[in-house]
N, C-alpha and C positions, 0 to 999 in steps of 0.2 A: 251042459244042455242049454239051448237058446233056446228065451220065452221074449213071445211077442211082448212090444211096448206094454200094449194095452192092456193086456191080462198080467204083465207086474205094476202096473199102474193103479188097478185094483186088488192086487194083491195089499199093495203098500197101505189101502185106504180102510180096506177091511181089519189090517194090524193098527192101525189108528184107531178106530171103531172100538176094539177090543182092548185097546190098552191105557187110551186117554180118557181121564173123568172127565164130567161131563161140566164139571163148574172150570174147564181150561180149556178147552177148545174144540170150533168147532160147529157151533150153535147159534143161532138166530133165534128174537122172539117171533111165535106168529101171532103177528098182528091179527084181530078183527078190522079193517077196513071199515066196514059200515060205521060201528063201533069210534072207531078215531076220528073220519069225516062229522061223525054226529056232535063226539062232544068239541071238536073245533069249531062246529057251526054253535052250539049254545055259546062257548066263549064270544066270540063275535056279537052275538044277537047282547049280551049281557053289558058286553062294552058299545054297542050301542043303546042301549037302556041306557046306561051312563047317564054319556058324551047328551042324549036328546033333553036329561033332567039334571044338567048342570044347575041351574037355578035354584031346583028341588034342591038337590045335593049340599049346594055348599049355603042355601039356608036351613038345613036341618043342624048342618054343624056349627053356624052361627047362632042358633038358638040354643043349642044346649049347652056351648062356651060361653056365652051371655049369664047362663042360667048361673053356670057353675062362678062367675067372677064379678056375675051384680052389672053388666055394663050393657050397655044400648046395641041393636045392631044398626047397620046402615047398607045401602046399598052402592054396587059400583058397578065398573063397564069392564067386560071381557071384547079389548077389539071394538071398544064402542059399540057392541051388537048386541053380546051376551050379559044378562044382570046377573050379576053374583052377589052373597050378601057375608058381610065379615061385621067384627065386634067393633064399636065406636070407642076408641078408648086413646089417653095421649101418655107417649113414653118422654123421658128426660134424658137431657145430656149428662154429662160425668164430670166432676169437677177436674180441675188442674192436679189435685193432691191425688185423688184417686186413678187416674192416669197414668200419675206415673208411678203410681205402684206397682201397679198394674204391669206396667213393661219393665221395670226391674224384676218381676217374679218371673215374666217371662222369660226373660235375657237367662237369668238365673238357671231355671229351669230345663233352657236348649243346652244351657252348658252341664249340667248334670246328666239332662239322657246323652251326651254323648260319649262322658265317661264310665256312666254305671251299664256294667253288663250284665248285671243278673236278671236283668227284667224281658221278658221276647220277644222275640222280635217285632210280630202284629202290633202288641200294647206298645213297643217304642213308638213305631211306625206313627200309628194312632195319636201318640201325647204328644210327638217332634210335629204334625199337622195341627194338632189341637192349641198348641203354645205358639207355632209359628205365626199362625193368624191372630192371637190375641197380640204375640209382637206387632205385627203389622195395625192393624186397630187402635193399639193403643198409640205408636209413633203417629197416627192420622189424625190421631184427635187431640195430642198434643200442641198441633200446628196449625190442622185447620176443622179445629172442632165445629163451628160454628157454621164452617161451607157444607157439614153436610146435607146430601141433596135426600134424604128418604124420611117419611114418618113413618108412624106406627100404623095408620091407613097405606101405607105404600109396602111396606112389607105382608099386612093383613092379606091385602089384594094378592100379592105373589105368590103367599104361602096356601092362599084354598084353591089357586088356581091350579099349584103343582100336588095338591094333597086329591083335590077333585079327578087330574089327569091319573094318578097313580093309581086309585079306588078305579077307573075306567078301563084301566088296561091290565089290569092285574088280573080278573078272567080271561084274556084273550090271552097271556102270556102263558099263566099256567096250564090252558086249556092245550096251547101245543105242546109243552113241554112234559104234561103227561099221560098224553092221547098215544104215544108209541107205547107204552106199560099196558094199554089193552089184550090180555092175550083171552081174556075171558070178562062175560057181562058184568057182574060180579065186579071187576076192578071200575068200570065204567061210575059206579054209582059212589066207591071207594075215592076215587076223582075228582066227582062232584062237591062230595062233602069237603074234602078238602080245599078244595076252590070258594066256597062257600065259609068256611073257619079262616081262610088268611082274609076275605075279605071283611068279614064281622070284626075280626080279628083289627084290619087297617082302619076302617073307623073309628073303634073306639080308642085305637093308640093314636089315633091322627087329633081326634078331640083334645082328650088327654094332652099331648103334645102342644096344641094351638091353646090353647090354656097355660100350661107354665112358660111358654115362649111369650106372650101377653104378660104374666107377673113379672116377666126375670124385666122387659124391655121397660116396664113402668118402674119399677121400683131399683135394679139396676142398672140402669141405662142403656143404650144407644150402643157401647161397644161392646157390647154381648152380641150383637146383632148379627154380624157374619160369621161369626162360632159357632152360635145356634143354627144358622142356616146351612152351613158347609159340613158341618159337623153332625148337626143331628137332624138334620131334614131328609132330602134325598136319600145321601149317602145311606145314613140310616134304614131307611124303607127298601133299599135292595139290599142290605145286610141280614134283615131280619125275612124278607122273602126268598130268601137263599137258603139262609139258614133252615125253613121250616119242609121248603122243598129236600134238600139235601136230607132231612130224616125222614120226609115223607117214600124220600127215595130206597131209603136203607129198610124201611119196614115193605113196602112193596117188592124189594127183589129179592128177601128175606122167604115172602110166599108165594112168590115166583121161585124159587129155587128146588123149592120144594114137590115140587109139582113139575115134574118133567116132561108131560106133556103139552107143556104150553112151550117149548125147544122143539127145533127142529136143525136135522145136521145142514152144513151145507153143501156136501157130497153126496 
């Protein structure tokens, strides 16, 4: 017997239907629209609250890193336009002996993670980056300790300027990233909060942070300097923003899964 295309074509779709569950294929969220336009516009409006109280912003965490370390704050220039205000405090250089200690632990070090293989990958990854640069630093300060061009007011300046940018886009970033999970209002406010706990959340780790990066730079010195920064500045604050999305993500589709009306086929 010949059957038209079309009527085995939905033959085929209707066995699909009936035989594929539903967490394998097949299915799209429906989105609320309103719903997603809305909380991409709050992120927006949020990062620009920011961006317009830079000032505000990185003197509230000047003053309570002040609070926390006993030191003065002071003011500086964003672009020569924008005042920002950081801790008034002076770091030291590192002696000759400590130097090179410093880079034989390192040397040491690069040549052990490359023989020990029990440890994994990421944490290699991570220590062979982390030792790399203290090599690097400490060979620079060996030789030209004394040229170098940064103080502890030049670092202060860079570190609220990228601590301020981070706290400014981090609603706008997670506002797109989980405005498609809208399938119902209810998640909309689930969103919110969330967006609202990484930012509470980036403040007071960002304080915190700018506090023992001020001890380590005064009473360690100077080649701490780029470890701290490469290591546990940025990089850091997308590690730990990934990370909270990525579980925020597993408990959301967790009761999205469950709820199968918020799926729709796409046949």
């Amino acid at each position: 017997m010949v059957f038209p295309l079309g009527s085995l074509e939905s033959s085929k779709k209707a066995d699909l239907h009936e035989t594929i569950s539903y967490a394998r294929y097949g299915k799209i969220l429906s989105i609320n629209r309103t719903f997603f336009f809305f909380q991409v516009f709050i992120g927006i409006v949020l990062t620009l609250i920011f961006l317009i109280n830079i000032e505000e912003l990185s003197k509230l965490i000047a003053q309570i890193t002040s609070y926390i370390l006993n030191r003065d704050i002071k003011e500086g220039l964003l672009f020569e336009v924008v005042r920002i205000y950081i801790v008034k405090d002076m770091g030291r250089f590192p002696s000759f002996y400590e130097t090179l200690l410093l880079l034989i632990i390192s040397i040491l070090m690069l040549i052990f993670m490359k023989f020990f293989e029990r440890i994994s990958k990421p944490l290699k990854i991570y220590l062979n980056y982390f030792f790399f640069i203290l090599f690097i630093s400490s060979l620079y300060f060996i030789f030209f300790a004394y040229s170098f061009p940064y103080t502890l007011d030049d670092f202060s300046q860079l570190y609220m300027v990228v601590q301020v940018g981070i706290l400014s886009f981090i609603s706008s970033l997670l506002s797109v990233a989980t405005a498609p999970l809208i399938v119902k209002p209810i998640i909309l406010l689930y969103n919110l909060i969330f967006i609202f706990f990484v930012l509470i959340y980036s403040l007071i780790f960002g304080i915190v942070r700018y506090s023992i990066f001020l001890f380590i730079l005064k009473n360690y010195s100077f080649l701490w300097m780029a470890n701290l920064f490469f290591n546990l500045g940025p990089l850091l604050d997308m590690i730990y923003i990934s990370g909270f999305y990525s579980f925020y993500l597993s408990l959301i589709s967790i009761y999205i899964n469950k709820r199968l009306r918020c799926w729709r086929w796409l046949f």
